[in-house]
C-alpha positions in Angstrom: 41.9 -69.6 14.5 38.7 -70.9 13.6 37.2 -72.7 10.5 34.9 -69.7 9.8 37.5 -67.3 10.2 39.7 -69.1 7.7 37.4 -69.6 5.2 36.1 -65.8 5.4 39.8 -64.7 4.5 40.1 -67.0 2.0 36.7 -65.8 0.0 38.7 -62.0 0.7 41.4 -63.5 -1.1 39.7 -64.6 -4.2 37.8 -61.3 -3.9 41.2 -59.7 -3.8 42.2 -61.5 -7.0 39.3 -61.0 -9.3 39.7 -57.0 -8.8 43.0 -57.0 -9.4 42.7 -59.5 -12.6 39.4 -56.6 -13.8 41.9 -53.8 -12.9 44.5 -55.6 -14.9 42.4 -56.1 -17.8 41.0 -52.2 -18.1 44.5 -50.9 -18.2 44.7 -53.3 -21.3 42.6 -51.1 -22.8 39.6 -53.5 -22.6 36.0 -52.2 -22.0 34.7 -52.0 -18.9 30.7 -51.6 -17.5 29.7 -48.0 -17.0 27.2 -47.1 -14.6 25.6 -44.3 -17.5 24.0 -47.7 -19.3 21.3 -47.8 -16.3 18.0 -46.1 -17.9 17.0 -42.6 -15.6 14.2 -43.4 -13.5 13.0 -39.6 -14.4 11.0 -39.1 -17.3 11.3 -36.9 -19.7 8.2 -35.3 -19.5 6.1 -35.9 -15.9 2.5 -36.2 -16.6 0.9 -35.3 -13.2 -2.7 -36.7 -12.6 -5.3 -34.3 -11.5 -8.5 -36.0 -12.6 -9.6 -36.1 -9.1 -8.6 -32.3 -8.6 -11.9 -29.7 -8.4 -10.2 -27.3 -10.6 -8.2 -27.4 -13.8 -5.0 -25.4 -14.0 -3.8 -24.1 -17.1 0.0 -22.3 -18.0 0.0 -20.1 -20.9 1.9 -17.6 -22.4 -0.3 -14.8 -23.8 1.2 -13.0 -26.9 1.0 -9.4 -26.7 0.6 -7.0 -29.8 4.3 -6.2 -29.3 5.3 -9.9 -29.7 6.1 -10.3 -26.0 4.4 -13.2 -24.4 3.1 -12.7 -20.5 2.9 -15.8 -18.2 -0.4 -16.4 -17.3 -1.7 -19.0 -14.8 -5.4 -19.9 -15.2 -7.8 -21.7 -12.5 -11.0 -23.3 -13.8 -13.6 -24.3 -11.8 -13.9 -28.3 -12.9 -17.1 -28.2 -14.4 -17.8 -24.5 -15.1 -19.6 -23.2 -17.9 -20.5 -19.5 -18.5 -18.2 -18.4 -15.7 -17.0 -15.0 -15.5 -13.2 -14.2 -15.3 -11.5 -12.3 -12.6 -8.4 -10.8 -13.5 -5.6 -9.5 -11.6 -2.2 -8.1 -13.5 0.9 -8.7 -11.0 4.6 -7.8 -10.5 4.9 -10.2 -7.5 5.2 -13.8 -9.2 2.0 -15.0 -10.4 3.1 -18.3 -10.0 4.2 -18.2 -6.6 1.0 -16.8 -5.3 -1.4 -19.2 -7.2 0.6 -22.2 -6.4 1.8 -21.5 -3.2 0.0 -24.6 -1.8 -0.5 -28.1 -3.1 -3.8 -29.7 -3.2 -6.6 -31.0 -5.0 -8.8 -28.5 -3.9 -9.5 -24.9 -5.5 -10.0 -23.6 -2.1 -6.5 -24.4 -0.5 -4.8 -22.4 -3.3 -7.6 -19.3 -3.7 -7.0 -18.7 0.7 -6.2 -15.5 2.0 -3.5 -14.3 -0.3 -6.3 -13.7 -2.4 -9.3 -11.0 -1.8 -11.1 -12.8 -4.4 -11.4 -16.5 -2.6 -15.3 -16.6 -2.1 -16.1 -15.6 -5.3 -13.8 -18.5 -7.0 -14.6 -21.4 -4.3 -17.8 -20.5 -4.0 -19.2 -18.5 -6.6 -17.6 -20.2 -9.5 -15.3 -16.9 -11.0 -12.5 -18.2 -13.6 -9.1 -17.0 -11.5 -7.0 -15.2 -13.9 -3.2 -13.9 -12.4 -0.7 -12.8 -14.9 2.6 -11.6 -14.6 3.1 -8.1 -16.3 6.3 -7.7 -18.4 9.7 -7.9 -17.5 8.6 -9.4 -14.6 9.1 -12.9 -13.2 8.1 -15.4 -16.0 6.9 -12.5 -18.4 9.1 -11.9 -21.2 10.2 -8.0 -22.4 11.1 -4.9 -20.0 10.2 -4.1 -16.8 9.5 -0.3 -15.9 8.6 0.8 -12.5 4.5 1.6 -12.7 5.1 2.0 -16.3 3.3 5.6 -17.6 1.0 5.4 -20.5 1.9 5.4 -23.9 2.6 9.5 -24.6 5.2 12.0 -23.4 6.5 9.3 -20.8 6.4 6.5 -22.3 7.4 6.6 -26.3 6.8 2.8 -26.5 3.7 1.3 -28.1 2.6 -0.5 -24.9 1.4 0.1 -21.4 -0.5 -1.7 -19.0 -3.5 -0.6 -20.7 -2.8 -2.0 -24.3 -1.7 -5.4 -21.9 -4.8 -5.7 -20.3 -6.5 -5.4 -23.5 -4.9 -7.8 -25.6 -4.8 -10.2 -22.5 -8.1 -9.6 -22.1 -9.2 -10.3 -25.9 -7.2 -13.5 -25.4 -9.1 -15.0 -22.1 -12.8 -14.4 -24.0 -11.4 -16.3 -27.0 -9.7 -19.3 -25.5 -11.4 -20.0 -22.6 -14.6 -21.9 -24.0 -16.1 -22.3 -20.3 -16.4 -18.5 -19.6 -19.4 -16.2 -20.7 -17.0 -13.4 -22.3 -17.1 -11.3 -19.1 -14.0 -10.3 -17.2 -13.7 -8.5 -13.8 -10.3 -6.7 -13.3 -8.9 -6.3 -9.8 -6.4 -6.2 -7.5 -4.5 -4.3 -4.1 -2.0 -2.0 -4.6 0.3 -2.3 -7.7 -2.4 -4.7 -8.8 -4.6 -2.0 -8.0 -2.9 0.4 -10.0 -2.7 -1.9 -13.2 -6.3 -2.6 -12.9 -7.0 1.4 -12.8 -4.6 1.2 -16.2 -7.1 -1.0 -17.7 -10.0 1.5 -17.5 -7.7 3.9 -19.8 -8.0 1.5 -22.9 -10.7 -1.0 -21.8 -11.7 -4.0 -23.8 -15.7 -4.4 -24.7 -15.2 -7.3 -22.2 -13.7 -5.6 -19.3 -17.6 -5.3 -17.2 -15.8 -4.3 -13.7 -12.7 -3.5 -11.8 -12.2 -3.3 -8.1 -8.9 -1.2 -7.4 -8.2 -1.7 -3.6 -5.2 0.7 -2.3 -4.2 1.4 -5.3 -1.2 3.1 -6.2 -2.8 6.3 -8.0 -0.7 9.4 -7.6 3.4 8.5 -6.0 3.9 12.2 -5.4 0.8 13.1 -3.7 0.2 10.8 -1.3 0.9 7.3 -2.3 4.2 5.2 -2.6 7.1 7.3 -3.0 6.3 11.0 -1.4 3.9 12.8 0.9 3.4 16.6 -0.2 7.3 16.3 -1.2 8.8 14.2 1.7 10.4 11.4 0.5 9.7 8.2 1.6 12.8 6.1 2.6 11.3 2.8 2.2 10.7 3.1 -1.1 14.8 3.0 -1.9 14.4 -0.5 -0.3 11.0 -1.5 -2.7 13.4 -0.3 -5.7 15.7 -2.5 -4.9 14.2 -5.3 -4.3 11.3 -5.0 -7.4 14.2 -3.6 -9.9 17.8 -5.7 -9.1 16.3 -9.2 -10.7 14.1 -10.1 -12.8 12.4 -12.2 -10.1 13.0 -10.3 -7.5 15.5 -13.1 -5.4 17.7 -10.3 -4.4 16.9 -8.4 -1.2 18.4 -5.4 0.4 20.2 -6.1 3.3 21.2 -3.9 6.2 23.8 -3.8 8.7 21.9 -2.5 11.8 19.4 -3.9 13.8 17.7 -0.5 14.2 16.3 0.9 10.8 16.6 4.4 12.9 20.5 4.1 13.1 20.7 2.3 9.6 19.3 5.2 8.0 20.3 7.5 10.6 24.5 6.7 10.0 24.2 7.1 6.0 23.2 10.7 6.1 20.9 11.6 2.7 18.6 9.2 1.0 21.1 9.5 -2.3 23.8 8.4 0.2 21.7 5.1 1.4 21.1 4.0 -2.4 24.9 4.3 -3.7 25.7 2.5 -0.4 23.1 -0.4 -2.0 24.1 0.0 -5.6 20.8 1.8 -6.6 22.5 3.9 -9.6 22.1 0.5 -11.3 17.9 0.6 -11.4 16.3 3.0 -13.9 13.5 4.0 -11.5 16.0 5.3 -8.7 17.3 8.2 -10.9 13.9 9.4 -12.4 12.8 9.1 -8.9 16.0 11.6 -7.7 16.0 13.6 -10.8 12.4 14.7 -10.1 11.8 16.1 -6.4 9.2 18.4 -7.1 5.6 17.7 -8.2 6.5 18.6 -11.8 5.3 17.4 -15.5 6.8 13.7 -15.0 4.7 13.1 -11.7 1.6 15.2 -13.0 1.1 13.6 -16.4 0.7 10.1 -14.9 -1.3 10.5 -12.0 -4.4 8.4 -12.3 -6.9 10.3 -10.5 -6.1 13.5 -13.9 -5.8 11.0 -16.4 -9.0 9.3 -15.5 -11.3 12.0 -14.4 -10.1 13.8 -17.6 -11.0 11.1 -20.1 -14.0 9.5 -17.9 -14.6 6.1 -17.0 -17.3 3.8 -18.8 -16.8 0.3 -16.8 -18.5 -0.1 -14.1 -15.8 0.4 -10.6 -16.0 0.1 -7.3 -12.7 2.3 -5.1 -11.8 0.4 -2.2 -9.9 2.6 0.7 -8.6 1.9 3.8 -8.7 4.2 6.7 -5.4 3.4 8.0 -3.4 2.7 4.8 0.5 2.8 6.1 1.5 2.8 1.9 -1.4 4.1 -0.5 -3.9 6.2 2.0 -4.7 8.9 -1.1 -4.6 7.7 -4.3 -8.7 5.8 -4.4 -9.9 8.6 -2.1 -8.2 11.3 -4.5 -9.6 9.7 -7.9 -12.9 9.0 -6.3 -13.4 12.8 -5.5 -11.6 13.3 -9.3 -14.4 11.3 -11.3 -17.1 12.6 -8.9 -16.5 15.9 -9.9 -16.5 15.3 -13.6 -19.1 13.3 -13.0 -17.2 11.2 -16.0 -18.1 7.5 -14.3 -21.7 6.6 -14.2 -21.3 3.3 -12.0 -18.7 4.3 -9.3 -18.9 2.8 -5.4 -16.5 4.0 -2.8 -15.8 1.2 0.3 -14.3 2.9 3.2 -12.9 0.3 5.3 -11.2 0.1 8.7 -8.2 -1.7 7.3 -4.3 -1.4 6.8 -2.6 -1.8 3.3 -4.4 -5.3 1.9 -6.0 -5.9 5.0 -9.2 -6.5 3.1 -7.8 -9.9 2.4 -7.1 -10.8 6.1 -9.0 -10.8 9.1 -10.2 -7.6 9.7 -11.5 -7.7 13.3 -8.5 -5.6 14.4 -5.8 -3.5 13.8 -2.9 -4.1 16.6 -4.9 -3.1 19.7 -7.6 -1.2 17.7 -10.5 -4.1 17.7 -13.8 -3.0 15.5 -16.3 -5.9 17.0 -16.6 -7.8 13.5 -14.4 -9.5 10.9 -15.0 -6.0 8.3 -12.6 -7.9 5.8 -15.3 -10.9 5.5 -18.1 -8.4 5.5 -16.6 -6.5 2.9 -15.6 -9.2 0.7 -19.0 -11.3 1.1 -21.6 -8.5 1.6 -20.2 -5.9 -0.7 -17.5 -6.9 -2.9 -19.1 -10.4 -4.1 -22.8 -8.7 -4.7 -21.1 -6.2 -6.8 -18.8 -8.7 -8.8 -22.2 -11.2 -9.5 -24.5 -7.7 -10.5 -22.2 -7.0 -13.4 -20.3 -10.0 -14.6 -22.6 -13.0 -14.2 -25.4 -13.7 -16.7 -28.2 -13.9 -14.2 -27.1 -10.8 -12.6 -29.3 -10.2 -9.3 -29.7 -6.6 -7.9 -26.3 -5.2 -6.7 -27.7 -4.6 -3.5 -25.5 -1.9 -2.4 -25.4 1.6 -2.1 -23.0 4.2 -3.6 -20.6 3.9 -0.6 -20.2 1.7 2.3 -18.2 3.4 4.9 -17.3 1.8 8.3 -17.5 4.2 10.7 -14.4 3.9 13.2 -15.4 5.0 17.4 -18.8 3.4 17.0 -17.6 0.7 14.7 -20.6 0.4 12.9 -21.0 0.2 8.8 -23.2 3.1 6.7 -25.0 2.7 3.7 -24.4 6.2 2.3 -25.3 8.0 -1.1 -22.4 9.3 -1.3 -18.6 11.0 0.0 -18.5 12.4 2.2 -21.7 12.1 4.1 -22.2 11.5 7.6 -25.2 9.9 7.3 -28.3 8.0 4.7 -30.2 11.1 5.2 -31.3 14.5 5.9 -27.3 15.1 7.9 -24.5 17.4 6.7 -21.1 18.5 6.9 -19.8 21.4 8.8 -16.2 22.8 8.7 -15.2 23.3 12.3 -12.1 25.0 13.7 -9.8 22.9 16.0 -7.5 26.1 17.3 -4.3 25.5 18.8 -4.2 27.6 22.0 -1.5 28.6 24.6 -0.6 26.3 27.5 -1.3 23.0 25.1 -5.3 23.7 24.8 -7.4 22.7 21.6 -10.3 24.2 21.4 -13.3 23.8 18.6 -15.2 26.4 16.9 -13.1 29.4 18.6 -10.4 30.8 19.6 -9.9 32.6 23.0 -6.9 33.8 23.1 -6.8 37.1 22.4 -3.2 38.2 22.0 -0.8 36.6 19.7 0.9 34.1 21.2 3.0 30.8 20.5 4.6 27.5 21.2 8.3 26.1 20.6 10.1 23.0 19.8 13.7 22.8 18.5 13.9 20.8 15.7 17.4 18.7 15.1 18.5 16.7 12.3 20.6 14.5 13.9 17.7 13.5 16.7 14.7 13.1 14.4 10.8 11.9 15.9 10.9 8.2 15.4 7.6 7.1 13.7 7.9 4.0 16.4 9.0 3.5 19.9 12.9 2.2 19.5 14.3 0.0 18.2 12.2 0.0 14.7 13.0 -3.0 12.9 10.7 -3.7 9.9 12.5 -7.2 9.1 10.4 -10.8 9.9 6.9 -11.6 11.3 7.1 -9.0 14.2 8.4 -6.5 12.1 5.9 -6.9 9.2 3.3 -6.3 11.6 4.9 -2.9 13.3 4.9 -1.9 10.0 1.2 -2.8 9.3 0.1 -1.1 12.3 2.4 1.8 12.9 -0.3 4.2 11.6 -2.7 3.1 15.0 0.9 2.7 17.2 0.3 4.9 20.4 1.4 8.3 20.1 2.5 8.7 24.4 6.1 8.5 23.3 5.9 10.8 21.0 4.1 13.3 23.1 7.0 12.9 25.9 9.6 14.2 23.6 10.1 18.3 23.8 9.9 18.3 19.9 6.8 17.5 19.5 3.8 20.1 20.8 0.7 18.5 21.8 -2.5 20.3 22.6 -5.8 18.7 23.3 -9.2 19.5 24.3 -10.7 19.2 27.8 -13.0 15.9 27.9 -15.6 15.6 25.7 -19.5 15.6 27.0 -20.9 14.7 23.8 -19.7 12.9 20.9 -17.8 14.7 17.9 -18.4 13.0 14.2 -16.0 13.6 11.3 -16.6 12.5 7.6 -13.8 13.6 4.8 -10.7 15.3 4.9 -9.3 17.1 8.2 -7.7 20.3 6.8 -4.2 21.4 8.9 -3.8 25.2 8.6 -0.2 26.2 10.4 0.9 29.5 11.2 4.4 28.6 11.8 8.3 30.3 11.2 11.8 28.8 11.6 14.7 29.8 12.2 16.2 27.7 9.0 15.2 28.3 5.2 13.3 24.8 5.1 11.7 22.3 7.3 8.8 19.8 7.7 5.5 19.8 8.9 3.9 16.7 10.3 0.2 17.3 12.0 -1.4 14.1 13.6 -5.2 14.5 14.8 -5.6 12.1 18.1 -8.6 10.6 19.3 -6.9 9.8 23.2 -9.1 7.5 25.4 -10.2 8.0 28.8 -7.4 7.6 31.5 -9.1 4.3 32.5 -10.7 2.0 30.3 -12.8 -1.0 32.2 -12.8 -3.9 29.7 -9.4 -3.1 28.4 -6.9 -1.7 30.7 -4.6 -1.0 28.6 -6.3 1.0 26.4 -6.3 3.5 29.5 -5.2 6.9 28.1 -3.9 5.4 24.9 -3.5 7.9 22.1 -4.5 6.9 18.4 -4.0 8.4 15.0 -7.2 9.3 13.6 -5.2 11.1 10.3 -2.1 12.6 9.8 0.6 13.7 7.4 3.5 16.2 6.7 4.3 18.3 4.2 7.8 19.9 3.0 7.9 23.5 3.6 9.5 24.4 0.3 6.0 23.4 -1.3 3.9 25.8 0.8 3.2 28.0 -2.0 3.3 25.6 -5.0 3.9 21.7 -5.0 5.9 22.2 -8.8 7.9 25.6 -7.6 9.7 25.1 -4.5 10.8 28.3 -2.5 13.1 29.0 0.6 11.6 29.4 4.0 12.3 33.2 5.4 13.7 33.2 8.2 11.8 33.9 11.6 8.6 35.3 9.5 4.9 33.6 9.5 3.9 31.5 7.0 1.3 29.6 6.4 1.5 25.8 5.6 -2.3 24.6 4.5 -2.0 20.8 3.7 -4.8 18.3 3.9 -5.0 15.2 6.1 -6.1 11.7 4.8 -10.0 10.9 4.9 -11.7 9.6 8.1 -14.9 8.9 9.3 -14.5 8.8 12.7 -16.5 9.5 16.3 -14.6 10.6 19.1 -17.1 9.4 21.8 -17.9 11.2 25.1 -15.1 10.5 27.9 -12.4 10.6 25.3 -10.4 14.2 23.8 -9.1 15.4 20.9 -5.7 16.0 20.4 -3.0 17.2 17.7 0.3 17.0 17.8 3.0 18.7 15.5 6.5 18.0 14.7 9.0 18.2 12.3 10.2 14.8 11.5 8.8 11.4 11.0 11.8 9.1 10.8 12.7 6.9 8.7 9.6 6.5 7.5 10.2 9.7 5.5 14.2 11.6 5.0 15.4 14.2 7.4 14.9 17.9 5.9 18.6 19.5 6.8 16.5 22.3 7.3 18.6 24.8 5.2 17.3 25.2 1.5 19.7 23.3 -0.9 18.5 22.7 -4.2 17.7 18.9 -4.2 17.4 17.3 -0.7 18.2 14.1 -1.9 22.1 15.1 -2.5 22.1 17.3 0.8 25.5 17.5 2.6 26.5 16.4 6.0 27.1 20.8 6.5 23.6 20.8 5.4 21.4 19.7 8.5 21.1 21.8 11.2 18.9 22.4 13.9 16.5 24.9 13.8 13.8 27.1 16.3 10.1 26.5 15.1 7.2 28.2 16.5 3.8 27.4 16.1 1.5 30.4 16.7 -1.5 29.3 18.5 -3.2 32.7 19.2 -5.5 36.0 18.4 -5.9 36.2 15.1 -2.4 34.5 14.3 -4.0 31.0 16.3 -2.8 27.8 13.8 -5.9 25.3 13.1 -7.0 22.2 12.0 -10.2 22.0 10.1 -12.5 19.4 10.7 -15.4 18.0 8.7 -18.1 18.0 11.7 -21.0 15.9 10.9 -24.6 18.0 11.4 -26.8 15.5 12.3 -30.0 15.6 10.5 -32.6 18.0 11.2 -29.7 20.4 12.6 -29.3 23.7 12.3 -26.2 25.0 10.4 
């Protein structure tokens, strides 16, 4: 053994000694060192330095005339003076989305989450975002696109009465702003910058509603023309469970056709998720019909009815996969009260918030341009400086700026719809349906009455999507984006769906406004859906881009329940094997179908699970329909003499024209 070694143990020894002699002296009750005497190395209140930071960030909560207090989160220019304020009023975490980055620099938080970021990082705009109530770090209750104070909402406060007291806040406690505030914001921030115009403040100089959530029966969110919309169970849950919204639905299928497919009715999905605990879910059920509760808080009434004195500019996008009628529907509603004296209309060709993005592109639909960057420099930021900047330049737009899809190619028009600056007009063309899968515009040929098949089953429903659908992650959140320019072949393979085009066009064929589908159709149930999709399908060969050969995109389409044929508010039974006519409209489009392409429609009865199967026997309220309930039924669609079904189409006269 060495020295070393020995002397090592004998230091363990003593070691060994003086813990047992401490451990001996603590059980005498004597006081021994606790490691709680070190001092915390966090302080209680962090002081972060951002001196060197181009902006100045300010956290407030903003009392409301109710006593509730709304987060706010405020982004100052370093350095501004007279600066306007832009607005926006969220349910989606105010924080989250203005802090979502770290840095120094106002133009690494204000980046594409946010339409706004070349007016703030370059133009010198005061970013306002606030939290609306019951909502994230806003205090009070939360309701689902909360009505306006009246027969729906018995409260003293809306959004309006929000935006106005938030609004007479900013002007008085913001010394470097010059009392001007723009309101804006995509979808539900679209819609609570529409609520503002209700009740504005003297203040409140513009608002830019983009997608906005107008009417949720109509056309927007929650139903088209009475079919329900499936996803929307899944928005409830999510936007209603928490307060912050941490909880999300799960599913137990990879396919979102199965998941929905297995549960049977939509009532049966949310009890599976627990959806009898959210207030909106019931109101939602209770109401399947376009009655008083829908009609007394649609926007584009309210607003038309009352008029509109700030200054607004209605921003739509052509292939809108969640609000595709609301602007376009208020827009032709203040129009024809003529009850808004400074109203633009941007037509873009965009999906839901795609105005924010790049817009060069939707899936394999390319335009030529980045139309998002055009809109937002060339038309969104003139408008924004012409009414809330104190040395205001000409706005430097026209009434409407539409992008015209098939030429790709933007229009300065006077106003919607027009086809052209000048001198051009619209003409109402008949696309007939015709025997043997012909379309044929202006007339119909067929003499004798005649018609076309399909057999419509319940438990085999038209996926919206090639299978497996599967609307979850970064791939999925783009299906869902694009589904509305996904290519229709599969869906033309499949023996429910009739497709009927026209031979190849020789000369181009311009549409501007609303296509009009006119059905003669029966069944052989007592209730059943309607979907009509007008097709712009590409020459068989395409040199540049192969495989665009033949492909077949969605121009505009929508469905409508048959029980609302007659009257959205009083539903009816189908009878039996006898005609009846289903008149719905289509979404807007401004659109050329360009020589060596055709036109095409398609009809079906199902669009799953974008909207809920329609057993296709009349029960009272679909959403509680029985397994015994769905069964499959014979449609015809009657595609001649004087019986011929046909689609309506806004045919742009060019100028000088004869009509």
């Amino acid at each position: 053994m060495s020295m070393t070694y020995r002397r090592a143990c004998a230091r363990r020894s003593r070691a060994f000694l003086l813990w047992a002699a401490a451990g001996s002296l603590l059980m005498a009750g004597l006081p021994a060192i606790s490691a709680d005497t070190l001092p915390s190395e966090t302080p209680a209140a962090f002081v972060p330095r951002e001196e060197t930071f181009d902006y100045v960030r300010r956290e407030v909560m903003i009392p409301m005339r109710d006593g509730v207090k709304l987060l706010t989160l405020i982004l100052i220019p370093r350095g501004a003076q007279h600066a306007p304020i832009l607005l926006t009023r969220t349910p989606y975490g105010a924080a989250e989305r203005m802090t979502k980055n770290t840095s120094a620099h106002l133009s690494a938080l204000i980046d594409s989450t946010d339409v706004a970021d070349d007016a703030v990082v370059n133009g010198g705009y005061i970013r306002v975002m606030q939290d609306v109530r019951g909502k994230h770090g806003s205090e009070g209750a939360y309701v689902m696109t909360r009505p306006l104070r009246g027969p729906l909402n018995p409260s003293d406060v809306d959004h309006s009465t929000d935006t106005y007291d938030t609004i007479d806040w900013l002007v008085k406690n913001i010394p470097e702003s010059n009392g001007k505030v723009g309101i804006l914001g995509i979808s539900y921030d679209g819609f609570t910058s529409l609520m503002a115009l209700a009740n504005p403040h003297p203040a409140l100089r513009a608002a830019v509603p983009i997608n906005a959530m107008v009417d949720g029966w109509r056309g927007d969110d929650w139903f088209h023309n009475g079919a329900f919309r499936l996803d929307s169970l899944t928005y409830f849950h999510d936007q209603e469970a928490t307060r912050r919204s941490d909880l999300t639905w799960w599913s137990d299928h990879y396919d979102d056709y199965d998941a929905w497919l297995s549960v049977g009715s939509a009532s049966d999905m949310a009890r599976l998720h627990g959806l009898e605990q959210v207030g909106f879910t019931a109101k939602v059920m209770d109401h399947p019909a376009y009655d008083a509760f829908w009609q007394e808080q649609a926007l584009d009434k309210i607003l038309a009815k009352q008029g509109v004195a700030v200054p607004v500019m209605l921003v739509h996008s052509l292939w809108d996969q969640e609000d595709i009628y609301g602007n376009i529907a208020l827009y032709k509603a203040l129009v024809a009260q003529h009850s808004a004296p400074d109203l633009y209309l941007v037509i873009g060709p965009w999906f839901h918030h795609q105005q924010r993005l790049d817009g060069s592109a939707i899936g394999q639909i390319r335009f030529g341009s980045d139309t998002a960057a055009y809109f937002r420099l060339h038309v969104l930021r003139p408008f924004l400086d012409h009414y809330l900047k104190d040395d205001s330049t000409p706005v430097g737009i026209t009434p409407v700026t539409a992008f015209e899809t098939g030429t790709n190619r933007w229009l300065a028009l006077p106003a919607w719809p027009s086809g052209c600056a000048t001198g051009c007009g619209i003409d109402h063309q008949k696309l007939y349906l015709q025997a043997g899968g012909n379309l044929r515009l202006g007339s119909s040929i067929a003499a004798a009455s005649g018609f076309e098949s399909y057999v419509s089953d319940p438990a085999k429903p038209v996926p919206y999507l090639p299978r497996p659908i599967h609307i979850g992650g970064n791939e999925g959140e783009t299906n869902w984006q694009t589904w509305l320019v996904s290519d229709q072949r599969d869906a033309a393979a499949r023996t429910d769906v009739l497709s009927f085009a026209t031979p190849v066009l020789k000369e181009a064929v311009k549409i501007s406004g609303e296509p009009m589908a006119n059905l003669i159709a029966s069944t052989t149930g007592t209730d059943g859906d309607f979907v009509v999709k007008l097709i712009d399908v590409y020459p068989d060969e395409v040199g540049r881009e192969p495989k665009m050969g033949g492909y077949q995109l969605m121009i505009s389409a929508d469905i409508l329940r048959g029980r609302y044929r007659e009257s959205f508010s009083n539903p009816k039974a189908i009878p039996a094997d006898q005609k009846q006519v289903y008149r719905f409209a289509l979404p807007t489009a401004n659109h050329v179908f360009l020589p060596g392409h055709r036109i095409m429609v398609q009809v079906q009865s199902s669009w799953f699970p974008v909207y809920d199967r329609n057993p296709q026997s009349y029960v009272d309220n679909i959403f509680f329909a029985k397994p015994t309930d769905y069964k499959k039924a014979t449609i015809k669609i009657f595609d001649g003499g004087s019986n011929a079904s046909f689609v309506d189409l806004p045919v742009v006269r060019a100028a000088g024209a004869a009509p």
